[in-house]
N, C-alpha and C positions, 0 to 999 in steps of 0.2 A: 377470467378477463381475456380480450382479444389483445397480442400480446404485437404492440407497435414495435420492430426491430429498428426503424427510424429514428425515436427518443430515446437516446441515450443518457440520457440526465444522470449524474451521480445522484442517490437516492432517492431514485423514482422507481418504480417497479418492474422496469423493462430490463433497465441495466443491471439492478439487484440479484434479477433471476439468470440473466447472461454471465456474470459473476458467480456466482450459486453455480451453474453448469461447466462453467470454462473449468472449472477443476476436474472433469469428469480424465482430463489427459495422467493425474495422478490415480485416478479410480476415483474419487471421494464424490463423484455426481452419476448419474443415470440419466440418460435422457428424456426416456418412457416415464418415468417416476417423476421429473422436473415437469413435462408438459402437464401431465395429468393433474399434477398437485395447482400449477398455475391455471388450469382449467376450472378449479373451485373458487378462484378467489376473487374478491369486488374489488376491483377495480380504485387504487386510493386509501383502502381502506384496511385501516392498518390491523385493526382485528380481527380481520380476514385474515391478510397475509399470515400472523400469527397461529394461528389458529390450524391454519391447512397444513402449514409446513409442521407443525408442530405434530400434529398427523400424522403425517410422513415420517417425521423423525423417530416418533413412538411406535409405529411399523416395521421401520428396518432396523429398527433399536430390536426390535423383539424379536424379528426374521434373526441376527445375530446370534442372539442367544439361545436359539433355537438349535442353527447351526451347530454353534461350538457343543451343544447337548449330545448331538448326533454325532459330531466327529470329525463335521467339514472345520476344520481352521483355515482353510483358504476361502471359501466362500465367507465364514465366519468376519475374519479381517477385512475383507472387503467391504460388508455388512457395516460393522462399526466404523469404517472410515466415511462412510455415506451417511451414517447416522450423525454425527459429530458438526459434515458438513450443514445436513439438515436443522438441527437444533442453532447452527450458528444462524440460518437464512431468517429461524423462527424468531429469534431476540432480538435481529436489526433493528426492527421497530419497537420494541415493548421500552414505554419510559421507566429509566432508573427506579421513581418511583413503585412500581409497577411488581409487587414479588414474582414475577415471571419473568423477569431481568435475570436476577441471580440463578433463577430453578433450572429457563433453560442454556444457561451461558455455561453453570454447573454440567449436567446433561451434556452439552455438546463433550467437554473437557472428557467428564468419564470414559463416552465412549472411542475418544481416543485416546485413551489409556487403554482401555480393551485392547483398540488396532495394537497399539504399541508393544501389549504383551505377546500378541501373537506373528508378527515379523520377524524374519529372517536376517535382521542386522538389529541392532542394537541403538536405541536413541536417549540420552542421557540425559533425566529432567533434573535441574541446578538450581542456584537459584546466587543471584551476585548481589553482594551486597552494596547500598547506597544510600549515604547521609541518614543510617538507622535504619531504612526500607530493604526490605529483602524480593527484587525482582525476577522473578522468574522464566525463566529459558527453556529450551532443547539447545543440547550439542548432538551433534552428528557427524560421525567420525567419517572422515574419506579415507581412512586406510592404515594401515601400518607404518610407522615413522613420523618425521614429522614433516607436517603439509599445510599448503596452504590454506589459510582460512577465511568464508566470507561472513561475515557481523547480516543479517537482516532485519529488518525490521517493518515495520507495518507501518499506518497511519494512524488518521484521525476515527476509524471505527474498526480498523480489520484486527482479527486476534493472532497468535502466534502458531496455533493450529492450521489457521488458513494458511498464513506464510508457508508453512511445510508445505501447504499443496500446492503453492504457488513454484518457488525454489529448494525450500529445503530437501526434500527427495529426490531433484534433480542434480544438487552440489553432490550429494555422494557417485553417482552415476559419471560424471566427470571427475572425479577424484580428490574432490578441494571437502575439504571441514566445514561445516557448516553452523555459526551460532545462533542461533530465532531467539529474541526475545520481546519482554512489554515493559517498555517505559513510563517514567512519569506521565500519567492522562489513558495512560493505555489498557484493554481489558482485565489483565489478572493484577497486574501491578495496581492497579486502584480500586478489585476489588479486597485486595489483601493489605493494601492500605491506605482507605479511606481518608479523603482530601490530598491525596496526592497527585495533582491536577497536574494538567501541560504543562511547561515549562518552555520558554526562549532559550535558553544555555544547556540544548542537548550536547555540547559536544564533554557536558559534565557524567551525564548517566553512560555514554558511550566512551566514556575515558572509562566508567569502572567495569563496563563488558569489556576492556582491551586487558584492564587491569585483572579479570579473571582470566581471561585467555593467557597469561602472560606466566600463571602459574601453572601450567599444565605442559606435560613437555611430548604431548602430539603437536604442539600446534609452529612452526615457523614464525617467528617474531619479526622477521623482514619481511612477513609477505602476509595482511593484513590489510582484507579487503572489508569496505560496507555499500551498501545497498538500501536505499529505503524507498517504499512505494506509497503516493498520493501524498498524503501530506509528508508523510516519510520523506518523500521528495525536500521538504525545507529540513526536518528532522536530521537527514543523515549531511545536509550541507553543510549542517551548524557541527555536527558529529566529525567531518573531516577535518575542521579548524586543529582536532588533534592528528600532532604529527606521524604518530603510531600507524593512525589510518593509510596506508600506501596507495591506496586507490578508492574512488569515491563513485555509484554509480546513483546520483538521485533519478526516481523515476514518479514520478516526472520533477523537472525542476520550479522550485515555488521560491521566489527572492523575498518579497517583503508580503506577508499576510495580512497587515496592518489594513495595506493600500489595496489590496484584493479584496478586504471585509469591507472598507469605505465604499471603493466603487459596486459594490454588490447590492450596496444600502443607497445609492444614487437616485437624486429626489426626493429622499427622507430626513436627509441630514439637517435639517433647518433646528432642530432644536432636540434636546431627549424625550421631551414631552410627547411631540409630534410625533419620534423617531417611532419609542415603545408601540406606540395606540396604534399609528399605520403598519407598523412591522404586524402588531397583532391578527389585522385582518386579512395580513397578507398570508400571513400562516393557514388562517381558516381555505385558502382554495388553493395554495403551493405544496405539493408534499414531500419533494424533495426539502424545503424551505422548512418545514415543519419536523421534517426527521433530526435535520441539522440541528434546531436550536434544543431540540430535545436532547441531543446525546450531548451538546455544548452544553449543557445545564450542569449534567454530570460530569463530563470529563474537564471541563473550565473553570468550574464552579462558578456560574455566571445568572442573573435573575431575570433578564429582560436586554431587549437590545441595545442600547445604548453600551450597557457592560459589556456586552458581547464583541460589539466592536473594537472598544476600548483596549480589550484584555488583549487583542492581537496587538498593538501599536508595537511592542519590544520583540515579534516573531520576524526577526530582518537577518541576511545577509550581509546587505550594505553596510560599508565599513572595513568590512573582514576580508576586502579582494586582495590585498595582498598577501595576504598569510594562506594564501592556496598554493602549495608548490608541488604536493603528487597529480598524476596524473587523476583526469574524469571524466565520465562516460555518460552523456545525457540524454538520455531516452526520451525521445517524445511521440506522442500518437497525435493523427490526423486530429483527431476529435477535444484534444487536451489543448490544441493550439486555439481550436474554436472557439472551445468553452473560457479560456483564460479572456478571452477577446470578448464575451456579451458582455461584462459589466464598465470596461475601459479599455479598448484597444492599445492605452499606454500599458497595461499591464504586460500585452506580449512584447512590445517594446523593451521594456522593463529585462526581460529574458535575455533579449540581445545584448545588452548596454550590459548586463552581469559576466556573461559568457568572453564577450572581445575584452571586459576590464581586466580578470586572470588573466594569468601567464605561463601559467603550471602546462602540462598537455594534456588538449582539450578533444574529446572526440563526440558524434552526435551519429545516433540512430534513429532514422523516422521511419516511422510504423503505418499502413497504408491501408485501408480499406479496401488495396486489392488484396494483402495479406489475411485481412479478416481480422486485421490488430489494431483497429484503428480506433477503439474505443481509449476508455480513459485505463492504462497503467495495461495496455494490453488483452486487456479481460477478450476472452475470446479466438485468443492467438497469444499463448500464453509460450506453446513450443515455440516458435520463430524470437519472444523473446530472451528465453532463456538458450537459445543459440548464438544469438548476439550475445547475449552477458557469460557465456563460457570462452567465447570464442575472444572474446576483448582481454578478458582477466588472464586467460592461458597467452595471450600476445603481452601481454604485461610483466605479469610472474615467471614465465616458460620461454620466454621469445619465441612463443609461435607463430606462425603468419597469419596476421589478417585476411578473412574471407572476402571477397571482391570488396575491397578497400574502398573504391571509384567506384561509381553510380551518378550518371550524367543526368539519367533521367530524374534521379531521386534528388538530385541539389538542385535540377531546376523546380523542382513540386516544393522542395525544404525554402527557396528563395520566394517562390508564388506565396505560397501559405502565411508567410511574415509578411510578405506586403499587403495581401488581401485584408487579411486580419490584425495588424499590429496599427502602428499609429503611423506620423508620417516618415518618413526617411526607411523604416522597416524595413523595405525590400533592398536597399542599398546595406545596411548593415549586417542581413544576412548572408549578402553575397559578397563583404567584408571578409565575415565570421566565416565562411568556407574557407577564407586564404591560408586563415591562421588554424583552423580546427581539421580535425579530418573525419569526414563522412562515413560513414561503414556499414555494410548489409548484414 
């Protein structure tokens, strides 16, 4: 397929594979390997995409193996980390349904395990218990004694593998403890316990990741960070309502999902009857649209759109602004302000009206497509974000200093961008929201 660097659409093909690559900063992507494989595949179509990467992934699965035969364990490790990513790129799309769901999501897992046995530091697979469910983790030590530690988490389709290539490899490298895990709705946790869908009251599954933290005596109990990425972004806001959490960095932030899913469905709401039958044909020519209700089938337990919508109504925020009193750190990309904005311009409103309602201390980093970060949660420019998220947490934990704090030019693009895109008053509440928050590069 000719590959549009233009449509960034969250699962659509473009950005899938910019995803897929942007890890190459931890090793787990190739370049050469990424073009090529996208150079087989139609365009849309989901059997394709399956099918090539899947390719891929059973090639450098084997190149691996091969290796470690021979004696290279560094080329070896390498091998398996790219394999792992591969097989992840290969099951985005295959429906639950679908016994290619579990075989290659399996497959990914193993071969990082392989990575994992042949590294140089130690990565500790756990697994924390939760209302009878037993959820699965990495911890990753930052060091000797005890240290500080960040909770991550993922979204609505990423696995905890990925997370490592996102942040987790980079928390050891800065010195902090690192815990990755899968929650309720999430890849291992729902395949290891069936109908253990999403949930509204994350900050219950992330009370019992504090609650395992809590027993372990590397870890610093006053200095317990989280982070969640994409829907993670609502996931770990609901997650901060515990107090334990010292600092919160949603990325990106998501207030109410209810009214995100409503406006998404705009024009269709006139009844369920309608809603289903027009949703359905909309699927036949949207494929991001199509990937979504597919993995929402499985991870929501959901049968048609009407539920679909529905099942988000209790995924809110709202309400809970006073009970925010650590500090947080809200990450946004040029691209994330946009796309919140096609289906309700009140939605990025909604953003504003969240951020000036707390009172805790508020800080905001925007990500620019001079950066190359400007995609959704980063992808693409994944170093730049994980320098902000070191550099905030060590000002937090460490009383380190703030890297260029003030950015003139950046709060007037942070103020443009809300008013361009948000509803009305937008641009005036953003440049509220600078008085009381603080901007940071």
């Amino acid at each position: 397929m000719k590959i549009d660097f233009n449509d960034k659409t969250v699962g659509g093909f473009t950005y899938e594979f910019v995803r897929g690559l942007s890890v190459q900063q931890s090793g787990a992507a190739e370049f050469g390997e990424c073009m090529e494989t996208m150079g087989h595949i139609e365009n849309n179509n989901f059997n394709s995409w399956i099918s090539e990467w899947t390719s891929t992934a059973d090639r450098v699965s084997e190149y691996a193996e091969n290796q470690l035969k021979n004696g290279d364990k560094i080329s070896a490790e390498k091998a398996f980390m790219r394999a792992s990513n591969y097989y992840r790129m290969a099951v985005f799309y295959a429906a639950h349904s679908d016994p290619k769901h579990r075989e290659l999501w399996s497959h990914s897992k193993e071969c990082f395990q392989n990575m994992l046995k042949l590294m140089d530091y130690p990565v500790e697979c756990i697994n924390i218990t939760f209302e009878g469910a037993a959820l699965p983790g990495y911890f990753i030590s930052g060091g000797e004694s005890k240290r500080p530690t960040l909770i991550a988490i993922g979204g609505f389709d990423s696995t905890m593998e990925e997370v490592f290539f996102w942040v987790g490899s980079t928390a050891k490298e800065y010195g902090w403890n690192c815990l990755i895990f899968e929650g309720p709705g999430q890849w291992g946790a729902l395949m290891n316990n069936p109908g253990l869908h999403f949930r509204p009251d994350y900050e219950k599954p992330i009370g019992a990741a504090v609650d395992y933290l809590l027993t372990r005596s590397d870890v610093d109990a006053d200095k317990i960070a989280l982070i969640g990425y994409s829907m993670g972004g609502y996931l770990s806001t609901r997650g901060a309502l515990d107090q334990r959490i010292k600092a919160c960095i949603p990325n990106t932030l998501i207030v109410d999902c209810g009214a995100a899913a409503k406006a998404g469905m705009k024009g269709l709401m006139k009844n369920d009857i309608f809603l289903n039958k027009a949703f359905g044909l909309m699927l036949k020519i949207n494929t991001p649209a199509r990937w979504s209700f597919q993995h929402s089938q499985w991870t929501l337990g959901v049968q048609n759109a009407h539920e679909w919508v529905k099942v988000y109504e209790d995924f809110t925020v709202k309400g809970h602004e006073d009970q925010y009193k650590n500090p947080m750190l809200f990450l946004f990309s040029e691209d994330d302000i946009i796309d919140a904005a096609a289906p309700n311009p009140e939605i990025v409103t909604g953003l504003l009206d969240f951020m000036l309602s707390i009172k805790c201390d508020r800080y905001i980093r925007l990500f620019t497509k001079e950066e190359g970060a400007s995609s959704h949660c980063q992808m693409g420019g994944l170093t730049y974000a994980n320098a902000s998220i070191f550099n905030w947490l060590n000002h937090v934990f460490r009383d380190e200093p703030l890297f260029n704090a003030c950015n003139a030019k950046r709060a007037k693009m942070f103020v443009e961008l809300f008013g361009k895109y948000g509803g009305k008053g937008s641009a005036e509440k953003a440049a509220q929201l600078l008085k009381v928050a603080h901007l940071i590069d």
